[in-house]
C-alpha positions as CSV (number, residue, x, y, z in Angstrom):
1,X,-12.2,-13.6,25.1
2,X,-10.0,-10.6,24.0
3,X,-11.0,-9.1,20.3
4,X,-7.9,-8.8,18.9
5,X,-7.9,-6.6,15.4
6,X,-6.7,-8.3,12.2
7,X,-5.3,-5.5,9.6
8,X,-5.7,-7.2,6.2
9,X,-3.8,-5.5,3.3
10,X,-5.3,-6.5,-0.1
11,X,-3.5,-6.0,-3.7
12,X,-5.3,-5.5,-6.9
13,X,-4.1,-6.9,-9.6
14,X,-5.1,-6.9,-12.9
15,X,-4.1,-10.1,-14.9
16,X,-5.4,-10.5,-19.2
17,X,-6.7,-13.9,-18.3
18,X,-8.5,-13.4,-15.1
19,X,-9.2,-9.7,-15.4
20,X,-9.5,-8.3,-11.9
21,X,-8.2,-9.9,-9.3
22,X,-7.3,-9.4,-5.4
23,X,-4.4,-10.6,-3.1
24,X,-4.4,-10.7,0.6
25,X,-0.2,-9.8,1.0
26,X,0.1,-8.7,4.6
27,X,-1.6,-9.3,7.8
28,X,-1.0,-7.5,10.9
29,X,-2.6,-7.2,14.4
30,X,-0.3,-4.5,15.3
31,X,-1.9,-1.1,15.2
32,X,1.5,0.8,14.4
33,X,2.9,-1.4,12.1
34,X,-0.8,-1.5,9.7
35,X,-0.8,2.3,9.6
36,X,3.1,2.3,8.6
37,X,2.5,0.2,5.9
38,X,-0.8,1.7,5.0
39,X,0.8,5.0,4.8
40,X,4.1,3.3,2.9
41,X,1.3,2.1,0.1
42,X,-0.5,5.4,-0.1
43,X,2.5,7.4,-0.6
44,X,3.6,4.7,-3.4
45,X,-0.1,4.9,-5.0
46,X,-0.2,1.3,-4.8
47,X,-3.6,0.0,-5.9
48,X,-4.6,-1.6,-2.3
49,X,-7.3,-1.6,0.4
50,X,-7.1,-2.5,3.8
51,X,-9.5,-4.5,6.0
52,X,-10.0,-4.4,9.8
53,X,-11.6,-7.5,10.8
54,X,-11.7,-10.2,13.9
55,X,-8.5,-12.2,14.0
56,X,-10.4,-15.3,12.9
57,X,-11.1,-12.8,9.9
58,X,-15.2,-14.1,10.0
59,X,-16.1,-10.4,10.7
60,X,-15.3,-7.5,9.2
61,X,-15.2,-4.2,10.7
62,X,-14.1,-1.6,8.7
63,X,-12.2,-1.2,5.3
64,X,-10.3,1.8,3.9
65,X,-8.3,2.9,0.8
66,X,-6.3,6.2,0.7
67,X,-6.6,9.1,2.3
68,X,-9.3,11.8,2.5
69,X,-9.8,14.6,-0.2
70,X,-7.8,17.0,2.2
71,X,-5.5,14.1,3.0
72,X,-5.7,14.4,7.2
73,X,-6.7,11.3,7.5
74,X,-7.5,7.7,6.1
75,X,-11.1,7.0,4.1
76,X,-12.4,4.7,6.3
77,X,-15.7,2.7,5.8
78,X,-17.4,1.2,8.3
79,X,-18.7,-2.4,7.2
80,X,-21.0,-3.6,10.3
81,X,-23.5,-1.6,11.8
82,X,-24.7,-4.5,14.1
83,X,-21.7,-4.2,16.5
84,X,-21.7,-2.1,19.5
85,X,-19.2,1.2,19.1
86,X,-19.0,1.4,22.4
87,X,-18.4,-1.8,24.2
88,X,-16.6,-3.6,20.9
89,X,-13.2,-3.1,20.8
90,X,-12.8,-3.7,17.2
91,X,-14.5,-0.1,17.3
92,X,-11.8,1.1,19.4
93,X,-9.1,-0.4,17.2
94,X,-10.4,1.5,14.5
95,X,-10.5,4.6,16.2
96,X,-6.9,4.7,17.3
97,X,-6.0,3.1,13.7
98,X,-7.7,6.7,12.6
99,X,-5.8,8.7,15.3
100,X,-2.8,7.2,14.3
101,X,-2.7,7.8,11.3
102,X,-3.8,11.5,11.4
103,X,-0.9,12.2,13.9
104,X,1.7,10.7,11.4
105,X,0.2,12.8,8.6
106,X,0.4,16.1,10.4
């Protein structure tokens, strides 16, 4: 089985009745078109964070929101130590969704 990357853009919203909510908007499993958008929502200072997960979305691999104090590259957290950084390609994805991102920034 190939592990495919799911890029999961989330919304906050803030609504009088509900009071903090969030919004899954956009889903991507390209690794281009998730850091053109991230980097399109940053630059807006859209309240937002992203998720990098398995397709099926059951695990979840990393999430970020914004950019680093010196702004080089994205704040990314890393949400499950359990997998394998070296044989799990959701690990890789992440990686290159860092490189990319820090190539577009500089």
């Amino acid at each position: 089985m190939t592990e495919i990357p799911r890029f999961n853009f989330i919304e906050l919203q803030t609504d009088r009745n509900f009071g903090h909510t969030e919004h899954i908007y956009f889903v991507t499993t390209d690794v281009d078109e998730a850091v053109d958008h991230y980097l399109h929502k940053v630059r807006e200072h859209n309240p937002f964070y992203m998720t990098i997960s398995s397709v099926d979305g059951r695990i979840c691999v990393a999430k970020s929101h914004g950019l680093s104090s010196d702004k080089t590259k994205p704040r990314i957290i890393r949400m499950n130590s359990d997998l394998n950084p070296k044989a799990c390609n959701y690990t890789l994805y992440t990686n290159k969704f860092i490189k990319t991102v820090r190539r577009k920034l500089n």
